[in-house]
N, C-alpha and C positions, 0 to 999 in steps of 0.2 A: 403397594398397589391398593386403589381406593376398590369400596365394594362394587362402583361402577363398572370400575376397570376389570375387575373380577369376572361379573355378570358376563360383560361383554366377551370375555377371553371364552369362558365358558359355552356362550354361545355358537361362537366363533368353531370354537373343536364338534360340539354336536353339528353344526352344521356341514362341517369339513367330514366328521366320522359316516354322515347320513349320506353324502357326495362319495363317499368312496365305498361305501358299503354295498353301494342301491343297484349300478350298472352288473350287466352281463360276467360272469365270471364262472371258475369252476366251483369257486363254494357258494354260489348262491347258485347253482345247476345241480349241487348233491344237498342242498337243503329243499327246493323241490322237489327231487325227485325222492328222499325219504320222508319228506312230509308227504305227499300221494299216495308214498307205497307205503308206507309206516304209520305214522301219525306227526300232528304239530307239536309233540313236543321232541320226535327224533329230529323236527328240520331246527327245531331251537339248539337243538346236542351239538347239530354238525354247526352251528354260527357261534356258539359258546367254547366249540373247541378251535376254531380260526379265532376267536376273538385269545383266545389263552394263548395260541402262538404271539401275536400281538402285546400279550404280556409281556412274552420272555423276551421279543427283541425288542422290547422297550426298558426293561433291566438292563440287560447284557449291554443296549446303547451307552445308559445313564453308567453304568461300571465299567465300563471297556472302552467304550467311543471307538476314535478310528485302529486299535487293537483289532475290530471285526472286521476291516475292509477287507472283501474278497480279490484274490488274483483271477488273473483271465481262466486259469484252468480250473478253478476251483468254481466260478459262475458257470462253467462249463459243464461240468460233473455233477452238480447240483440242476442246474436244466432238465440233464437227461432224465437224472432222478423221479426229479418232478413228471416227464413227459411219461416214464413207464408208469407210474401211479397213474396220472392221468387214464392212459389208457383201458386199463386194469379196471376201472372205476367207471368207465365211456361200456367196457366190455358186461360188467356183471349189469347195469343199468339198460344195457341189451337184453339181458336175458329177464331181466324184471320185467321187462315190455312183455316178453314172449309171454310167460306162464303168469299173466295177470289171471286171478281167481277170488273167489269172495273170502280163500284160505289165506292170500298171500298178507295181510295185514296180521292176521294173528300168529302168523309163519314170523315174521317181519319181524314182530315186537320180543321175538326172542333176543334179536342180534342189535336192538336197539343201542346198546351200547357202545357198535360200533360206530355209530353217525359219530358224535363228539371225538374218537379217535379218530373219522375219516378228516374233519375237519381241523382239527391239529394236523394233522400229516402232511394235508395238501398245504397249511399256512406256513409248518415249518420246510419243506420243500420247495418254496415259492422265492427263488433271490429277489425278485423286486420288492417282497414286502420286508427284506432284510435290510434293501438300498435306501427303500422307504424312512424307516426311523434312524438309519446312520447319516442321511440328509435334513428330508422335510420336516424328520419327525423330529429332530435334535434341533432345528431351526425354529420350529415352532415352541418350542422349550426356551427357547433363549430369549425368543422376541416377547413372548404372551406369559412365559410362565408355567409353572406345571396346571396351572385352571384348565389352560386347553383339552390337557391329557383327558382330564377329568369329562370334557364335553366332549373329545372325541370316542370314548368309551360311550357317553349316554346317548353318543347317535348311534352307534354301532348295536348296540344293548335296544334300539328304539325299533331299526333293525330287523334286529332277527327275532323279535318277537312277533312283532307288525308283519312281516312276510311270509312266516307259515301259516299265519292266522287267515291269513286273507286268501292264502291258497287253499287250506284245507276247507274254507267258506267255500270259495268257486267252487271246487271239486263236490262239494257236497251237494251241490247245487244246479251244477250241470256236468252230467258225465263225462261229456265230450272233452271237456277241460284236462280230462284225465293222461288224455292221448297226446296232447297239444304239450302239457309241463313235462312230460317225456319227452316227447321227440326234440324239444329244448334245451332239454340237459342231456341229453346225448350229444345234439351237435354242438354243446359250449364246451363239454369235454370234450369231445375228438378235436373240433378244432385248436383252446388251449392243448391239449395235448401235441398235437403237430407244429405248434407254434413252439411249443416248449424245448421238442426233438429238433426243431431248427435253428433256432439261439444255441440250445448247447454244442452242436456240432459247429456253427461259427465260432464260439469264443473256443470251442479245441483246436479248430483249424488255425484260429490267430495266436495259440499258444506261441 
């Protein structure tokens, strides 16, 4: 591969990583809503530990390949999984609304640690981002090369730096904002979350 071809592949992946990273989801709904309640670096924790999920099933791909393809009742079971976290996560981000105080940030940066395990949990609870590198993401390896890998990581990594940054700017900046990136990632969790509880209960039914 020429350095052109390189450049390009590279390119190619950040652009792809910044397309998938950007839209609505449940970890960019708990990377706001601990970057608000917490600070910009718990919303980088919770994108840094969805980005580490992203590791492992990118290993396990490149080792295992179609070894990982999931059965109907195994996407099943993994759904549900997914949808009680979800909720779990829609429910304490309830209660952060509630008892917002000028405490709750210095409360907050106790449990900071959790952001980064919250966002591993939901990435590895997630079958589509499993379905993701046992297809796209193996296809994209094949055609581009590992450069991609590399450029999909530095959109993701572009990311989640770039997005608490700019919230915890808003927030700082106008109060109001504060209420708005809540009540946001509340309904991105409940709604993934019910989304979640209704795939899994199709693919058990189609067992």
């Amino acid at each position: 591969m020429s350095p052109v071809e390189a450049i390009y592949s590279i390119a190619f992946g950040t652009a792809l990583g910044l397309s998938i990273a950007a839209p609505p989801g449940p970890v960019n709904a708990t990377i706001a809503r601990d970057t608000v309640t917490k600070s910009r670096i718990a919303g980088m924790l919770v994108g840094s530990g969805a980005m580490t999920a992203d590791t492992i099933f990118l290993v396990l791909t490149l080792a295992l390949g179609s070894m990982l393809l999931l059965t109907t009742g195994q996407k099943g079971v993994l759904f549900l999984l997914g949808a009680g976290i979800l909720f779990l996560m829609s429910f304490l981000t309830i209660r952060m609304f509630k008892v917002r105080d000028e405490s709750l940030k210095s409360k907050a940066s106790a449990t900071m640690q959790m952001s980064y395990t919250s966002g591993l949990v939901i990435g590895l609870t997630n079958p589509y981002q499993i379905m993701w590198w046992l297809t796209v993401g193996l296809s994209l390896i094949n055609e581009f090369g590992p450069q991609v890998i590399v450029g999909f990581f530095i959109g993701i990594v572009l990311w989640i730096t770039l997005f608490p940054y700019l919230l915890d700017l808003g927030t700082k900046r106008f109060s109001k904002l504060y209420a708005g990136v809540m009540i946001f990632s509340i309904t991105c969790l409940l709604v993934f979350a019910i989304w979640f509880l209704v795939q899994g209960v199709i693919f058990l039914i189609g067992v």
